[in-house]
C-alpha positions in Angstrom: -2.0 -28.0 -10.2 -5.7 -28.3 -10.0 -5.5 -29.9 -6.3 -3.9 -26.3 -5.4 -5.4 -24.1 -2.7 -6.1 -20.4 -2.7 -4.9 -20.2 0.8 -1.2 -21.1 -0.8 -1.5 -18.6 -3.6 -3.5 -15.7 -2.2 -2.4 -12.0 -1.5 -3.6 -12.1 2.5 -2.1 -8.6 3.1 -5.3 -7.1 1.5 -5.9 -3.1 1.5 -9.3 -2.8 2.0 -11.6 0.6 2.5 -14.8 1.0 4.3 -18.4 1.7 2.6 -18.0 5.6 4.0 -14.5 5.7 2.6 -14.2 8.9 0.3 -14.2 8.4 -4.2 -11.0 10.7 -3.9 -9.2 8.8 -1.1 -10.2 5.6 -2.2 -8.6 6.4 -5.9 -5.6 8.0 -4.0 -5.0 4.3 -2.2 -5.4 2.4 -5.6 -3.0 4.4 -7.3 -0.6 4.9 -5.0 -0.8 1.2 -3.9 -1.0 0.0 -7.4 -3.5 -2.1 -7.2 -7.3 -2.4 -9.5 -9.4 -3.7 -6.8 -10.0 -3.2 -3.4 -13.0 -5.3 -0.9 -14.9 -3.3 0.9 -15.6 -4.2 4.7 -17.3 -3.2 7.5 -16.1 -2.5 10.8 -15.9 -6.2 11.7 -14.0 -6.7 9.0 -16.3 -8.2 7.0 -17.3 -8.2 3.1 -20.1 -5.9 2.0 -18.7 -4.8 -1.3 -15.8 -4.8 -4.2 -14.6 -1.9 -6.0 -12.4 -1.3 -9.2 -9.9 0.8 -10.1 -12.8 1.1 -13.3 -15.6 2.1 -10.9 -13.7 4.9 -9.4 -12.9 6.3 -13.0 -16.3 5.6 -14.2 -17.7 8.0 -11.3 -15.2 10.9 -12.4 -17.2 13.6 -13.8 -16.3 14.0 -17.6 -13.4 16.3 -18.6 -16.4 17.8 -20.5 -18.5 19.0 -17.7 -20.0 22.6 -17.1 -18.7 22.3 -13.1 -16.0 24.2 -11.8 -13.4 22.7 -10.6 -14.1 23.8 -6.8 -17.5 21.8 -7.9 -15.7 18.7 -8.8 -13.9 18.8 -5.5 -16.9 19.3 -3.7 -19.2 16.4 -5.5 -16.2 14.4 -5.6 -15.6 14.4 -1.7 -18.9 13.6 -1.1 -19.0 10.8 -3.1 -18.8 7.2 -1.0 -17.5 4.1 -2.0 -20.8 2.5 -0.8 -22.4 4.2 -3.8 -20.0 2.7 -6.5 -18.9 -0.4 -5.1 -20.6 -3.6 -6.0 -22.2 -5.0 -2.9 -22.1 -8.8 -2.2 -19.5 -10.0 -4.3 -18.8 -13.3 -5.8 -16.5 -14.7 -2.9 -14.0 -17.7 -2.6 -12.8 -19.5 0.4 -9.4 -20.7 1.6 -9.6 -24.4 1.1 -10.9 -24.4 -2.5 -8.7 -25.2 -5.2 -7.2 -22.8 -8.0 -9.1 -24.8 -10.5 -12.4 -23.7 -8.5 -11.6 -20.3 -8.5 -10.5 -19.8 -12.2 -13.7 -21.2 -13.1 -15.6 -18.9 -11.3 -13.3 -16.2 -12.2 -14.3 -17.6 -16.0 -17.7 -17.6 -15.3 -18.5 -14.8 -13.6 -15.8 -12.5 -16.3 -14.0 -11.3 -12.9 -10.5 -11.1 -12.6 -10.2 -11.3 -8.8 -12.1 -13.0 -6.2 -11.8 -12.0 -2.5 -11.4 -14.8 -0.1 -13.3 -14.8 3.4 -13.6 -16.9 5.8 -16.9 -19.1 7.5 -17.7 -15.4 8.9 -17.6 -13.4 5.9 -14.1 -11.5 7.0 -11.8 -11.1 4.7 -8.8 -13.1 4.4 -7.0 -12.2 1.0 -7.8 -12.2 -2.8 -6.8 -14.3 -5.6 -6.5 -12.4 -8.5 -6.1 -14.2 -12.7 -1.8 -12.9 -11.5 -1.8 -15.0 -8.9 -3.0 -18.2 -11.0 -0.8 -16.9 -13.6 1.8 -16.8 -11.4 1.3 -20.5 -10.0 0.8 -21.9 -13.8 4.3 -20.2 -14.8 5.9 -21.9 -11.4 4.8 -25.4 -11.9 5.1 -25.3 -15.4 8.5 -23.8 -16.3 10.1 -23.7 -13.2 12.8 -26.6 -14.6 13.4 -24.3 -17.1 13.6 -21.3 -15.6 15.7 -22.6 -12.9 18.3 -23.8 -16.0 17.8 -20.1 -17.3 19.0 -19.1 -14.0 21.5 -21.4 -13.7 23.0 -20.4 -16.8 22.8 -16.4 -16.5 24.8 -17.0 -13.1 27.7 -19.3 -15.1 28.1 -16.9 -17.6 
């Protein structure tokens, strides 16, 4: 398991925004996508930035406020992921092992890392999912295949 490569267990059909990428459209693409983090790239496609389903919340104006809600809309729309994001993230590459990214996932308290290439552009993510998803494979897939096995003989 640890001589396994991100390449073989990253997403690589990554949603990205760009740094002038509205707050409200940005959250709109999370949710609707279902996904908690999204790189940020330039018009080359490369990296300049992460942001989190938790950035995006934190910049909502509280339910408390004094603003109007024509306000919100307003300050809202204006708002750029460039602002929020979190500009040269920790990144991983292609050909490094899972083991290297969980420990800088580890490390670092991330739960994704996106993956670029020798120019910076990004490639895909690896997210803690996807390792937990490769662990459960290796790991039970015996079993799992005799769970399958007999669910279909029953």
């Amino acid at each position: 398991m640890k001589k396994e490569m991100v390449k073989d267990w990253m997403t690589s059909d990554v949603i990205t925004v760009h740094p002038e990428t509205s707050l409200p459209e940005t959250h709109q693409l999370m949710v609707s996508e279902e996904i908690r983090r999204m790189p940020v790239v330039d018009a080359d496609g490369r990296l300049v930035g992460m942001v989190t389903l938790g950035d995006v919340r934190g910049a909502q104006p509280s339910p408390a406020t004094s603003l109007s809600i024509w306000e919100m809309n307003y300050l809202l729309s204006s708002l750029k992921v460039e602002k929020i994001m979190t500009p040269e993230p920790i990144v991983i590459y292609p050909e490094q092992t899972i083991g290297e990214a969980a420990r800088i996932m580890l490390e670092n308290r991330v739960s994704g890392l996106p993956v670029v290439d020798e120019d910076g552009r990004i490639c895909g993510i690896i997210t803690e999912s996807d390792i937990f998803s490769m662990v459960v494979i290796h790991e039970w897939s015996e079993e799992l295949e005799d769970v399958e096995l007999h669910n279909t003989n029953s």
